[in-house]
LOTIKE-613564 format. One record per residue (C-alpha): residue in one letter; x, y, z. Coordinates in nm, 3 decimals. Last residue first. Layout:
residues N
{resn a	c1 X	c2 Y	c3 Z}
...
This chain:
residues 148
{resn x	c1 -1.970	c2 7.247	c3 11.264}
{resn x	c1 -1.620	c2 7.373	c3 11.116}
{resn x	c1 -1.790	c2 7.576	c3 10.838}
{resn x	c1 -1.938	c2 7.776	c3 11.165}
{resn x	c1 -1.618	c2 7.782	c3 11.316}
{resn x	c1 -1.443	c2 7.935	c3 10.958}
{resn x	c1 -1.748	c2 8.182	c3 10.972}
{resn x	c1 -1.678	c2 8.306	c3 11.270}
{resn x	c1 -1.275	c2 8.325	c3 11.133}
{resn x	c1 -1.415	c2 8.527	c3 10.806}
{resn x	c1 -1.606	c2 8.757	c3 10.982}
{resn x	c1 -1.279	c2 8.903	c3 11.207}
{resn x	c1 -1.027	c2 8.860	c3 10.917}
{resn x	c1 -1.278	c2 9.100	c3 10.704}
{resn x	c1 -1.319	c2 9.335	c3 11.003}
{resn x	c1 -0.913	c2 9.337	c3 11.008}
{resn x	c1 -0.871	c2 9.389	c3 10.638}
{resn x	c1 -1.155	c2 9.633	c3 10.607}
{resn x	c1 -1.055	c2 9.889	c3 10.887}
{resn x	c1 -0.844	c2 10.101	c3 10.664}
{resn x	c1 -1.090	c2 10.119	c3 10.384}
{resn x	c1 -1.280	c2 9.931	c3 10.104}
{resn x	c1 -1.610	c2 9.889	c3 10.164}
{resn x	c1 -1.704	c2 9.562	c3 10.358}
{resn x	c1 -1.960	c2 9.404	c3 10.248}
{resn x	c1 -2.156	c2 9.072	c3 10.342}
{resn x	c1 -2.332	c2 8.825	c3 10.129}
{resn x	c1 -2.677	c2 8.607	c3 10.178}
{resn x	c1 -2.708	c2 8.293	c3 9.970}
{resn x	c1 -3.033	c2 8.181	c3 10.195}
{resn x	c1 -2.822	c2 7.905	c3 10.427}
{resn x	c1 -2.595	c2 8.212	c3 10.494}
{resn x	c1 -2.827	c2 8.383	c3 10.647}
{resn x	c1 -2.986	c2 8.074	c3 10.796}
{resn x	c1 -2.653	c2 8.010	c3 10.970}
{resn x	c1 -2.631	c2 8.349	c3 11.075}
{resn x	c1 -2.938	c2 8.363	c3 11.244}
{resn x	c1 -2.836	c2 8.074	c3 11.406}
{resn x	c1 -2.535	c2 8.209	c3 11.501}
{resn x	c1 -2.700	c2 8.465	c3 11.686}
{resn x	c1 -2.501	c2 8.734	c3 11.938}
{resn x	c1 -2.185	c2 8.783	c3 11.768}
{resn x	c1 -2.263	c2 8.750	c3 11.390}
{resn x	c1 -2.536	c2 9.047	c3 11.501}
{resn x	c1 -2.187	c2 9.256	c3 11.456}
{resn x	c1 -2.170	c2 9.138	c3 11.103}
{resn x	c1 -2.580	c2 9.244	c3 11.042}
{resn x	c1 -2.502	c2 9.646	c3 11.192}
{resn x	c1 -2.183	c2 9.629	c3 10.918}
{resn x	c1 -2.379	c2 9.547	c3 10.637}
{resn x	c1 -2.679	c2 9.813	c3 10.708}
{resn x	c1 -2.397	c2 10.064	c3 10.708}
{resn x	c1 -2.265	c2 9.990	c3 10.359}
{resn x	c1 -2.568	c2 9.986	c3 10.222}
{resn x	c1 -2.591	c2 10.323	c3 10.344}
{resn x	c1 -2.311	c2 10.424	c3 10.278}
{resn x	c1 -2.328	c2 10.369	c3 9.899}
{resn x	c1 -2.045	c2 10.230	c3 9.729}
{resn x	c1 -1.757	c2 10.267	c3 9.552}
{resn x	c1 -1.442	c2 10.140	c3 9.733}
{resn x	c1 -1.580	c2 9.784	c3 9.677}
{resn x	c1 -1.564	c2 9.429	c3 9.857}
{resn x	c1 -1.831	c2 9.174	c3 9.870}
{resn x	c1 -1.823	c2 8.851	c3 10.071}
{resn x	c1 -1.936	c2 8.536	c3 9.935}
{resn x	c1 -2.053	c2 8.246	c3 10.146}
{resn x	c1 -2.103	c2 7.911	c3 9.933}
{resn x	c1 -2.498	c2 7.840	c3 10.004}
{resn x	c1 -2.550	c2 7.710	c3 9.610}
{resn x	c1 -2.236	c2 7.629	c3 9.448}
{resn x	c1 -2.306	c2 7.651	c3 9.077}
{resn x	c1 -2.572	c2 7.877	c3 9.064}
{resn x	c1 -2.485	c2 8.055	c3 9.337}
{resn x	c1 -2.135	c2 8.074	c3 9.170}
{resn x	c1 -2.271	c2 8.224	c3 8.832}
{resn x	c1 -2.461	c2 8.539	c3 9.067}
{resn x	c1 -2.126	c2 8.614	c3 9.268}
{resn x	c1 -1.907	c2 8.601	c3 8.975}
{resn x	c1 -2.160	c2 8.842	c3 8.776}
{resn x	c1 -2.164	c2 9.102	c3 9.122}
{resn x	c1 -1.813	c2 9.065	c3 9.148}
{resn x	c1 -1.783	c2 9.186	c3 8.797}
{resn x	c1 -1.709	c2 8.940	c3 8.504}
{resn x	c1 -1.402	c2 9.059	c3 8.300}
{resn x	c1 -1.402	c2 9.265	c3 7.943}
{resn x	c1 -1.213	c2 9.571	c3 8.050}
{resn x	c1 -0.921	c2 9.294	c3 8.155}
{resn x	c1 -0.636	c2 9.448	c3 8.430}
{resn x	c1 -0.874	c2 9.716	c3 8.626}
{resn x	c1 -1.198	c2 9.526	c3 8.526}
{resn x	c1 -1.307	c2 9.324	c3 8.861}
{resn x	c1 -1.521	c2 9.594	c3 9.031}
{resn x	c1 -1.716	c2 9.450	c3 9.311}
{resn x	c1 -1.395	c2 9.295	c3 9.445}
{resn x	c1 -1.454	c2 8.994	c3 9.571}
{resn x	c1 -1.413	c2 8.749	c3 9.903}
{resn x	c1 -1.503	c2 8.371	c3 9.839}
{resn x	c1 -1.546	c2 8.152	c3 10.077}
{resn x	c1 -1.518	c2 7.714	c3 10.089}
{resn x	c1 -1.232	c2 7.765	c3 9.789}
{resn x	c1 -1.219	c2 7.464	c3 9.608}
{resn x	c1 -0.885	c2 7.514	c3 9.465}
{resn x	c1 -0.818	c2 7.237	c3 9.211}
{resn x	c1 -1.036	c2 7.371	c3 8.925}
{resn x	c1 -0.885	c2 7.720	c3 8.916}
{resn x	c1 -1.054	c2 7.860	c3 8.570}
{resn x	c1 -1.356	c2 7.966	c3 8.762}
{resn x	c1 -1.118	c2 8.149	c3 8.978}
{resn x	c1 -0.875	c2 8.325	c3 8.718}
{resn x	c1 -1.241	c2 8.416	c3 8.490}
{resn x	c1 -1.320	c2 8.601	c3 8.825}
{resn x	c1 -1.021	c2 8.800	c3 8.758}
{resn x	c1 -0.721	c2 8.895	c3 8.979}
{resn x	c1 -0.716	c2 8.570	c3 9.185}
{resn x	c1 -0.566	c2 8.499	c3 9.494}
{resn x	c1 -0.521	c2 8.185	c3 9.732}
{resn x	c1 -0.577	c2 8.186	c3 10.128}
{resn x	c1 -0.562	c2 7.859	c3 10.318}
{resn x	c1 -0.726	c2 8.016	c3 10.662}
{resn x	c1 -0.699	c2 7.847	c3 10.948}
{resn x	c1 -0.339	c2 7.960	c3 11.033}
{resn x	c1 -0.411	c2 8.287	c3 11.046}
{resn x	c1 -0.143	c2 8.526	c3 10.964}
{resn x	c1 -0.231	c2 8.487	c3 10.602}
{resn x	c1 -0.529	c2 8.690	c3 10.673}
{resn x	c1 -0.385	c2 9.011	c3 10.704}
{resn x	c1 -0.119	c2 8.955	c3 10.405}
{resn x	c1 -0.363	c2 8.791	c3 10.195}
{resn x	c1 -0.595	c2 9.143	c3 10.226}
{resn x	c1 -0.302	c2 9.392	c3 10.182}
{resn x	c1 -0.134	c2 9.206	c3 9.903}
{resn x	c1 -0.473	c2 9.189	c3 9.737}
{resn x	c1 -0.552	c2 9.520	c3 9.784}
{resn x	c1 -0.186	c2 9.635	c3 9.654}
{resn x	c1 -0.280	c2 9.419	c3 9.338}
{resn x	c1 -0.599	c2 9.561	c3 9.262}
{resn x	c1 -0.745	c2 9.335	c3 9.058}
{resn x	c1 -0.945	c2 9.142	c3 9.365}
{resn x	c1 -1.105	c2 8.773	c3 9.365}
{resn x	c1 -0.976	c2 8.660	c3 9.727}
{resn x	c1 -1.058	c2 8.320	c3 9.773}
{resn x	c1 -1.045	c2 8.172	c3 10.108}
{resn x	c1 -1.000	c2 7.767	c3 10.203}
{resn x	c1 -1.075	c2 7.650	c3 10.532}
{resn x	c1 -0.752	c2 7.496	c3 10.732}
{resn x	c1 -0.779	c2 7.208	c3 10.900}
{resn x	c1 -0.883	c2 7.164	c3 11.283}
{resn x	c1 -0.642	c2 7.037	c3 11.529}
């Protein structure tokens, strides 16, 4: 049996993060913690999440906060090649579309996907109904990949 790989969720919208744990909390391979800032994760020494899934607007509860965009850039410093997933309600489509085409290529090329992730790619997922089940989809191929 294969132990569980650890997901972040950085999101200040508490009925987000309810909605996200609460879909991927029914996998028992994923060890899912929350944080509403990205000053929360950073703080968190004793989690080391192994992917992090963010909100790119992070200042809902502090005006002050790190965006997901900041967190993103400080933890590719710090943890080069950890896979971080963006997640925003305000975006364009168009980014948003070009995101979606590269998750389903997760199905036909892991090596692609490898060296995507090798490079400090992201993915995004805006923020609608589908999100929490897409997200739960990307983030157990990426939990075999982390396995490997």
């Amino acid at each position: 049996m294969s132990k569980s790989v650890k997901v972040a969720i950085v999101e200040d919208d508490a009925s987000w993060t309810k909605l996200l744990s609460a879909e991927l909390q029914q996998e028992t391979s994923l060890l899912v913690n929350t944080y509403g800032t990205a000053e929360d994760l950073l703080a968190d020494t004793a989690f080391e999440p192994q992917i992090i899934v963010v909100d790119y607007y992070l200042n809902g509860t502090v005006a002050t906060a790190m965006n997901g965009m900041e967190l993103i850039r400080a933890l590719r410093v710090a943890k080069p090649g950890l896979p971080c997933i963006l997640l925003s309600s305000k975006a364009d489509l168009t980014t948003a579309s070009k995101h979606e085409e590269l998750l389903e290529s997760l199905t036909y090329d892991r090596d692609k996907t490898l060296r995507l992730l090798a490079d400090g790619a992201f993915f995004y997922f805006m923020k609608n109904s589908s999100a929490p089940k897409k997200m739960k989809t990307l983030l157990l191929r990426l939990t075999r990949l982390i396995e490997l």
